[in-house]
C-alpha positions in Angstrom: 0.0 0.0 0.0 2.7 2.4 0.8 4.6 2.1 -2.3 1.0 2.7 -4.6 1.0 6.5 -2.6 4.4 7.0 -3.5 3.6 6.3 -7.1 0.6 8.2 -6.9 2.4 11.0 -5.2 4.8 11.3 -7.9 2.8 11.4 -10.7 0.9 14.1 -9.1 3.9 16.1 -9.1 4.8 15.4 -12.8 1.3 16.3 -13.9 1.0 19.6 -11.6 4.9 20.6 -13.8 3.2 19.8 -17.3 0.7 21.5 -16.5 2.7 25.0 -15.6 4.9 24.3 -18.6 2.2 24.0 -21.2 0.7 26.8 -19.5 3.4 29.2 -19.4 3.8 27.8 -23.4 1.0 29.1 -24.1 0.8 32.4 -22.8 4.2 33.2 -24.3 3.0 32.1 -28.0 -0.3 33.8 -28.1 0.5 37.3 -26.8 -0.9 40.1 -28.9 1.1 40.7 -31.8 2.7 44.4 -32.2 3.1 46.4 -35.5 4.2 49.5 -35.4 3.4 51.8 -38.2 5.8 54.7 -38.8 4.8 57.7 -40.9 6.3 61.7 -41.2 2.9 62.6 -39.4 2.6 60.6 -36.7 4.3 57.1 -34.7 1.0 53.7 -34.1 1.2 51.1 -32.4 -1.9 48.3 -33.7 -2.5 45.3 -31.1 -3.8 42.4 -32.8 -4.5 39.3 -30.9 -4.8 36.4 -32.7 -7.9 35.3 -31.3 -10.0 37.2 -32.5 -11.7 37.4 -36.3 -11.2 40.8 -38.3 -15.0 40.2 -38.5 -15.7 40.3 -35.1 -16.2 44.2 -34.6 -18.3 45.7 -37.7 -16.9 49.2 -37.0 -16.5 51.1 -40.1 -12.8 50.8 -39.3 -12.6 47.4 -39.5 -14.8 46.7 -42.5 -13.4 50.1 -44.4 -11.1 49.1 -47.7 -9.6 52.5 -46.8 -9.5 54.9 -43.9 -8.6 58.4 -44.1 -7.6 60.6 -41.4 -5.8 64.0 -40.6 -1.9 63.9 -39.1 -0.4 66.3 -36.9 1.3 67.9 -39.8 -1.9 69.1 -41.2 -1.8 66.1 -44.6 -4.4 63.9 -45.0 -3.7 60.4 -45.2 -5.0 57.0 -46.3 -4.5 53.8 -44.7 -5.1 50.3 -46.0 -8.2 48.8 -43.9 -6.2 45.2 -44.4 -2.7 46.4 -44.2 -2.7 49.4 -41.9 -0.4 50.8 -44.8 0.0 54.5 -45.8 -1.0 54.5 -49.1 -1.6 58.1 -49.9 -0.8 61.4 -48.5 -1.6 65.3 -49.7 -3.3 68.5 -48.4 -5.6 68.1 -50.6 -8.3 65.5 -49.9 -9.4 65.4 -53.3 -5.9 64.1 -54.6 -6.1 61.4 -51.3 -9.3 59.6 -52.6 -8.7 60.2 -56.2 -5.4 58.0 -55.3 -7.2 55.4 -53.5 -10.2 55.1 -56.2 -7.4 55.0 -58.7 -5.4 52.1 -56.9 -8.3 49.4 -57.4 -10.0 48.1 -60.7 -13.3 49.6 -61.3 -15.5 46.5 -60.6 -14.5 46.1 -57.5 -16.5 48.1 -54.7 -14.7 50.3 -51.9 -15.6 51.7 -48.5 -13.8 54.6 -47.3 -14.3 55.5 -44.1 -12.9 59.3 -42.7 -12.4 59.8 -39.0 -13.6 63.1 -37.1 -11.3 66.0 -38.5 -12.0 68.6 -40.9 -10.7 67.7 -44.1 -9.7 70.7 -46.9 -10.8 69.7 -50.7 -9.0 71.8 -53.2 -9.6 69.1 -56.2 -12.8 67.5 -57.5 -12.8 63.5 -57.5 -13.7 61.5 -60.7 -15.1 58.0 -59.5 -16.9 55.3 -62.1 -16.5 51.9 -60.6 -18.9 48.8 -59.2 -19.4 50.3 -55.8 -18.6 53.3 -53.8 -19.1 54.3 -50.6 -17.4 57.0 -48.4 -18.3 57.2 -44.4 -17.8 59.6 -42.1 -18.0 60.1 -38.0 -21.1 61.8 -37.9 -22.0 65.5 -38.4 -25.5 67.0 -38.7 -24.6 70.8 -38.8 -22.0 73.8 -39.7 -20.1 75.0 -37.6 -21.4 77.1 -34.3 -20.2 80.6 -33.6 -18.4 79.7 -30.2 -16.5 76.8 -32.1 -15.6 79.2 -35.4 -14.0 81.7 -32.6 -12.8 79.3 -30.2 -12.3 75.3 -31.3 -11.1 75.7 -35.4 -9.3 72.7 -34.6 -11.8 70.8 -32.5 -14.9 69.8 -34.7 -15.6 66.5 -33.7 -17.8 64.9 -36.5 -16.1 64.6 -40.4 -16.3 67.7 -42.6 -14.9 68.8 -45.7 -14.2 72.3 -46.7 -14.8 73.2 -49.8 -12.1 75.5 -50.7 -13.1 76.4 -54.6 -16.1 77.2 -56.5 -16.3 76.4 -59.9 -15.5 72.9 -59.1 -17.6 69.6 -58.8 -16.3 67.9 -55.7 -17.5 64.0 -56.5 -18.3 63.1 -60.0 -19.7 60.0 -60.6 -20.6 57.2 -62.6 -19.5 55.2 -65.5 -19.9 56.6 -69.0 -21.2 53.2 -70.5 -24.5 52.4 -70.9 -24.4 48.4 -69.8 -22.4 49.9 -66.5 -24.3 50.6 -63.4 -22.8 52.4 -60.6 -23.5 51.8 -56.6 -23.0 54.6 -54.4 -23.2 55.3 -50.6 -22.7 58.6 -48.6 -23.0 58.6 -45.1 -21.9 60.5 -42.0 -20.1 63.9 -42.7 -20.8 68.1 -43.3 -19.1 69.8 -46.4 -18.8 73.7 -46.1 -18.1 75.6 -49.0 -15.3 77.6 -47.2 -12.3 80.0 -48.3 -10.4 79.6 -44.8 -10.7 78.0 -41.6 -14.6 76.6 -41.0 -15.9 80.2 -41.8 -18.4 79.5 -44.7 -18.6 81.5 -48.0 -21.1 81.1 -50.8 -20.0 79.7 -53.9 -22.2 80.0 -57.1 -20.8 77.7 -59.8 -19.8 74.9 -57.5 -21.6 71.4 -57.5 -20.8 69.0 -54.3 -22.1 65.6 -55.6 -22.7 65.1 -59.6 -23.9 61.8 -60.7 -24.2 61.0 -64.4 -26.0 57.8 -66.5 -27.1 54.1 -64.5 -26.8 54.8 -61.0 -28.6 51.5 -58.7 -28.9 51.2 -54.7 -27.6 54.5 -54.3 -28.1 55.9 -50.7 -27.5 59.6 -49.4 -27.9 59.8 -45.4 -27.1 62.4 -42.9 -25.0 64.1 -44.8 -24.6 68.3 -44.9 -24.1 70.2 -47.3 -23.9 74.2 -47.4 -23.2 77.1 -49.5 -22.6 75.3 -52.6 -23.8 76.3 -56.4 -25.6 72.9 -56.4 -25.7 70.3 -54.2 -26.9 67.1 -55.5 -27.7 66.5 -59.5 -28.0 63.5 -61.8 -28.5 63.8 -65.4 -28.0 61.6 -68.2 -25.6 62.6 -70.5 -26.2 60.5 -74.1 -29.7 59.3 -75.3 -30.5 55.7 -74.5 -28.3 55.9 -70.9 -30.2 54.2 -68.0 -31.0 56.9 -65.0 -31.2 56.1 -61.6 -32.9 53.0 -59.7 -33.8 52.7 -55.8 -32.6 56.1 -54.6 -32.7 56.4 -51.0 -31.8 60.2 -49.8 -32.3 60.4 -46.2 -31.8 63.3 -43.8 -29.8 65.1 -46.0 -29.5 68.8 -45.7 -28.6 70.9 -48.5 -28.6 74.5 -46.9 -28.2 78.0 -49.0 -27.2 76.7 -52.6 -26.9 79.1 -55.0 -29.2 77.6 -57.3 -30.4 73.9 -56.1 -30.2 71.9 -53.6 -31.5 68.6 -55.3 -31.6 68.4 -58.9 -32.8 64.9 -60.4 -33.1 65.2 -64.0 -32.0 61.8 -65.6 -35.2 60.1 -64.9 -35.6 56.1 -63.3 -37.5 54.2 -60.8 -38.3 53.8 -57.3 -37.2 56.9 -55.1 -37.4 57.5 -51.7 -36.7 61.4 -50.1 -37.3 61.6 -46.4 -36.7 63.8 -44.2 -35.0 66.5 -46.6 -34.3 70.4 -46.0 -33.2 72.8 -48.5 -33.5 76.4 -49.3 -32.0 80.1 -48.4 -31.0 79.9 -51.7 -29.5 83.1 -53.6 -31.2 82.8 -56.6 -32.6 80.2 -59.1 -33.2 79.4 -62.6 -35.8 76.7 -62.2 -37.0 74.4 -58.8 -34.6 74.1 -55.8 -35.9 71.1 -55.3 -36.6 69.3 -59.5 -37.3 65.5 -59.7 -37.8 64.6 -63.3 -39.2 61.8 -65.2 -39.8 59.2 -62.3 -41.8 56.3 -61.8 -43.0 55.7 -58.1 -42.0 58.6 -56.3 -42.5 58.9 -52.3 -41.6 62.1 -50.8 -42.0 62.6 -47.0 -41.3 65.9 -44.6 -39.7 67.9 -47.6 -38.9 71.5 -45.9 -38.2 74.5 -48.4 -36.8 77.3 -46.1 -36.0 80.7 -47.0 -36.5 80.8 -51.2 -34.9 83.7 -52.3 -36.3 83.2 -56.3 -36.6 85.7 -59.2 -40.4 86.6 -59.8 -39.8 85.0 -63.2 -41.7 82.2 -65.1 -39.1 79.7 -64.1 -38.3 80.1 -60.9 -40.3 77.2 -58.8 -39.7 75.6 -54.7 -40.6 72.5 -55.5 -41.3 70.7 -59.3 -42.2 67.6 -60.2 -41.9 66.7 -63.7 -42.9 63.6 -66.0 -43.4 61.9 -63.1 -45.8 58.9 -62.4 -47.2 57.4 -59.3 -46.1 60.1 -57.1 -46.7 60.5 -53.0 -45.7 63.2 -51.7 -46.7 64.1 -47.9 -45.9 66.5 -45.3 -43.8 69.5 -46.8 -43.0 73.2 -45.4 -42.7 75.7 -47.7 -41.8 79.2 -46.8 -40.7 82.1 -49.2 -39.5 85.6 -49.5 -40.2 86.6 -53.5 -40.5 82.7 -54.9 -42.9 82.6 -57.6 -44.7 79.2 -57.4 -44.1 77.3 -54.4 -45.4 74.0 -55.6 -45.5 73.0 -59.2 -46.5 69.4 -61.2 -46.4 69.5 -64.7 -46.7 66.9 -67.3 -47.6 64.1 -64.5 -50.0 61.9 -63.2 -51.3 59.6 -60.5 -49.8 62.5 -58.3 -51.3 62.9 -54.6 -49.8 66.1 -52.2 -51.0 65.6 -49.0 -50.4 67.8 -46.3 -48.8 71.0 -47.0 -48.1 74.3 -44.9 -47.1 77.0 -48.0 -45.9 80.3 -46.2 -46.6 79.4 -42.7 -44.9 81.4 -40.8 -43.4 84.1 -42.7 -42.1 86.1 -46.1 -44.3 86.3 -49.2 -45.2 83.5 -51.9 -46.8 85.3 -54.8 -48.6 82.2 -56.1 -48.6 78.8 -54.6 -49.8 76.2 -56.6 -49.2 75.2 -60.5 -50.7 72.6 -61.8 -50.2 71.9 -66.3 -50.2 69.3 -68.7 -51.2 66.4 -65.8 -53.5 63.6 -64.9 -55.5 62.1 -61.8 -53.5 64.6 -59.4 -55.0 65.2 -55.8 -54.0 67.6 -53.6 -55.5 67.2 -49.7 -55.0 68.9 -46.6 -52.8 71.8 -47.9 -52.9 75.2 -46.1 -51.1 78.0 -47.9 -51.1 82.1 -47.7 -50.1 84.4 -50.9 -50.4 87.7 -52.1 -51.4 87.4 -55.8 -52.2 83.9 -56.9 -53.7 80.6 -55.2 -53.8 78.1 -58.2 -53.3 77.9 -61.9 -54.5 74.8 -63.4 -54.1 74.0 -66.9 -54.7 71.1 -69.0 -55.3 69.0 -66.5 -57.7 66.6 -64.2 -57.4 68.1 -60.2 -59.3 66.8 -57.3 -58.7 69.0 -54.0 -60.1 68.0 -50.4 -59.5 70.1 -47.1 -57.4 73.0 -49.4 -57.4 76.1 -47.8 -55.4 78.8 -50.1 -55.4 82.5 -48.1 -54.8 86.0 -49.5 -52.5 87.3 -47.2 -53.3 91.4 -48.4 -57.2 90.9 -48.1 -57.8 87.4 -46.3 -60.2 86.5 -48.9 -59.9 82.6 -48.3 -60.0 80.4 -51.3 -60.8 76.1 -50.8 -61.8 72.6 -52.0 -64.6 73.2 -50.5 -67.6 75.6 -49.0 -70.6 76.2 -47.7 -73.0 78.9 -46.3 -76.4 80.4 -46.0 -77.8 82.5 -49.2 -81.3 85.0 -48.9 -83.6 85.1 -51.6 -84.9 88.2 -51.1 -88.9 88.6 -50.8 -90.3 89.3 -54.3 -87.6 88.0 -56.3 -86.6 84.8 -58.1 -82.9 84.3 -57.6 -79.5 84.9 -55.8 -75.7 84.8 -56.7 -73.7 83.2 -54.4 -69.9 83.5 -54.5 -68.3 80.4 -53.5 -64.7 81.1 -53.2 -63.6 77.9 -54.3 -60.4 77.5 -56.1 -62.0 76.2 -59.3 -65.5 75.9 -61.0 -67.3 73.3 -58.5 -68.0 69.6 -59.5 -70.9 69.4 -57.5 -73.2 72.0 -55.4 -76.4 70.7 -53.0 -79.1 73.4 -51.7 -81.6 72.9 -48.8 -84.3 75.6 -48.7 -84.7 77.1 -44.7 -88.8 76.4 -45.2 -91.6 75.7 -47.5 -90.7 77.5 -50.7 -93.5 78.5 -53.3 -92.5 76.8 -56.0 -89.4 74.8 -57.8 -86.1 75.8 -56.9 -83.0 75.1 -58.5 -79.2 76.3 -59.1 -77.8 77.6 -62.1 -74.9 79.6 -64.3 -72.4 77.8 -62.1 -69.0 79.3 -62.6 -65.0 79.2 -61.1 -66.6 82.4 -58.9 -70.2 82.0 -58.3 -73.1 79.9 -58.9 -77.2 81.4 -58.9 -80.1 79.8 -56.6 -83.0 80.3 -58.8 -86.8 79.5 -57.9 -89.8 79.8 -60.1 -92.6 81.6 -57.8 -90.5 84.8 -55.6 -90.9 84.0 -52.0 -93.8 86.4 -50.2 -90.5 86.8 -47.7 -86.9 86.4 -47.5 -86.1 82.8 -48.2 -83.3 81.6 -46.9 -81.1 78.1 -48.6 -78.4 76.1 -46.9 -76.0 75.8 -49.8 -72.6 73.1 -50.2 -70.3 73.3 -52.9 -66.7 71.4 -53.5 -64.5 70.6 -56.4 -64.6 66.9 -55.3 -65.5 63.8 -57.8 
């Protein structure tokens, strides 16, 4: 018996000092691997342990094909998301993601992703490839007062300054018809700015211009401010594809010169939520144009501040050629726009819920309506000073439109009613309806026993006559509803 503990006892002992060497083996071959990364700007150490996936955090650092960030000299630099390489330096972030677009074949897609800094952009980018996407930080806004006096180096979100009009910052899009072109933007301010983060206003300058097929292409939190234009797409040869699923979200184009979003290549499927524009300098057509669409939904669309000519031309918000559009919820304020709201050559259109001029400046006429089918506007409230509605060659139904003069507060709808006399002794009365259109349809209920047949008659875009056949032996009075509804 005391020989079997011995043995046990020493095999205990040999296991316990395996044990601490396989242990201490392990520890020493699976620390965290160092690189260190060595540039003129600046001295990183990365720690990457072994254990764990370059998958396992979905940062936009770790998925990013590039990242771009600001040294402590003042360049801009790009990094390899696989390699931590430097694989581009300038001043100039226009040269830095011209270089990285440049480095890769066109059909493959690339993230960039830009860390919080502000980021000067002397050169516009040319980019026509599979997939593009650039991500920054975060920013929802220009810079404060109390941050342009105090913290110029301190923004803490990603925005580019926009050092030079004249210029468009991000062109893209291939320039073959059988090539379609993916595009994401996502997190960042751009500031049209001559130094530091004070703004200026450019006039000729165009932030984003995309051209031809342009699929899945998403716009979201992203800010944009004192440009010429801010976001345009046009085709640019007959027989080009336009866009298809456009999904601009939150986006903020503040004071362009001219537009803010400019769609005039035509496709299917967009979405706009969410989306401000306006202050504008001046105009030569719509600050806000979508052209030649098919399924359109536009939702909380503020137009701020127009600034427009009183010209023929100058419109808030167009849509053109359109079909199966929904558009819901938009603000629409003015100082000397001419028409706040215009469809033309459209149909299956329905506006819903619209306050033109709510709070402030003058819109000489509101609403323009030519060439278009099956449109419906409901629930709008606007105030002008010369005219409600124009309607031309075209089929409009309104329902709970309210259109005020804001000089004489004659008030102009979809719908009325009232009370009309017949005086005692005579036959008939004219009733002014103050619709905004000849009505479809208008009912009358007699107050009493008339003497004879009654009936309406000459009904017009500004009055309608309540006609009986015997004249009342005293004042008759009729309950009278009229609308411009089917």
């Amino acid at each position: 018996m005391g020989d079997s503990l011995k043995l046990l006892k020493s095999v205990s002992i040999i296991a316990s000092i395996l044990i601490i060497l396989i242990t201490s083996f392990l520890i020493t071959s699976h620390a965290p691997i160092n690189v260190t990364m060595s540039t003129t700007a600046t001295t990183s150490t990365i720690t990457k342990s072994p254990y764990i996936s370059d998958m396992g955090n979905l940062s936009s650092t770790n998925i990013a094909s590039y990242i771009v960030f600001k040294g402590d000299d003042g360049r801009i630099y790009a990094k390899s998301g696989d390699t931590g390489q430097i694989v581009a330096s300038d001043t100039d972030l226009g040269k830095v993601l011209q270089a990285i677009n440049d480095r890769e074949p066109d059909y493959k897609g690339l993230v960039v992703y830009m860390k919080p800094g502000q980021y000067e952009m002397y050169t516009g980018v040319r980019i026509a490839r599979a997939g593009f996407a650039l991500i920054g930080a975060g920013t929802w806004d220009a810079s404060t007062s109390w941050e342009i006096a105090n913290c110029q180096q301190c923004y803490f979100g990603t925005l580019i300054l926009l050092r030079k009009d004249s210029l468009t910052y991000f062109d893209v899009g291939f320039q073959d018809v059988n090539r379609p072109m993916r595009l994401y933007m996502a997190g960042f301010g751009a500031v049209a700015s001559s130094s530091g983060i004070s703004w200026t206003q450019h006039q000729n300058s165009v932030f984003l211009y995309m051209r031809n097929w342009m699929r899945h292409t998403t716009l979201e939190r992203v800010f944009i401010r004192n440009v010429g234009r801010g976001i345009k797409h046009e085709v640019t040869q007959t027989g080009f594809s336009g866009m298809q699923d456009v999904y601009i979200h939150k986006v903020v184009v503040e004071s362009p010169y001219y537009t803010g979003l400019e769609l005039r290549g035509g496709g299917y499927n967009l979405r706009v939520v969410d989306f401000y524009t306006g202050w504008n300098t001046d105009a030569g057509s719509s600050v806000f144009y979508v052209y030649g669409f098919v399924d359109v939904w536009v939702d909380r669309l503020w137009i701020l501040g127009l600034n427009l000519p009183y010209n023929q031309t100058a419109m808030g918000a167009t849509i053109h050629n359109c079909k199966k559009v929904f558009v819901r919820d938009m603000i629409i304020r003015g100082v000397t726009s001419n028409w706040a709201l215009r469809i033309l050559s459209s149909s299956n259109v329905l506006a819903d819920g619209a306050f033109i001029n709510l709070d402030g400046g003058d819109v000489p006429n509101l609403i323009r309506v030519e060439d278009s089918s099956n449109v419906m506007l409901r629930n709008i409230y606007g105030v002008y000073t010369q005219n409600p509605i124009y309607i031309s060659n075209s089929q409009v139904f309104m329902e709970n439109v309210r259109l005020v003069n804001k000089n004489t507060n004659a008030e102009y709808r979809s719908e009325n009613r009232g009370v009309a006399t017949i005086p005692a002794g005579s036959t008939r009365v004219t009733v002014f309806h103050y619709l905004l259109g000849t009505p479809s349809k208008v009912l009358i209920t007699p107050l009493g026993q008339p003497a004879g047949k009654i009936w309406v008659e000459n009904i017009t875009s500004t009055s309608f006559d309540i006609v009986t056949d015997t004249a009342p032996s005293r004042d008759l009075q009729v309950l009278w509803y009229a609308d411009l509804h089917t």
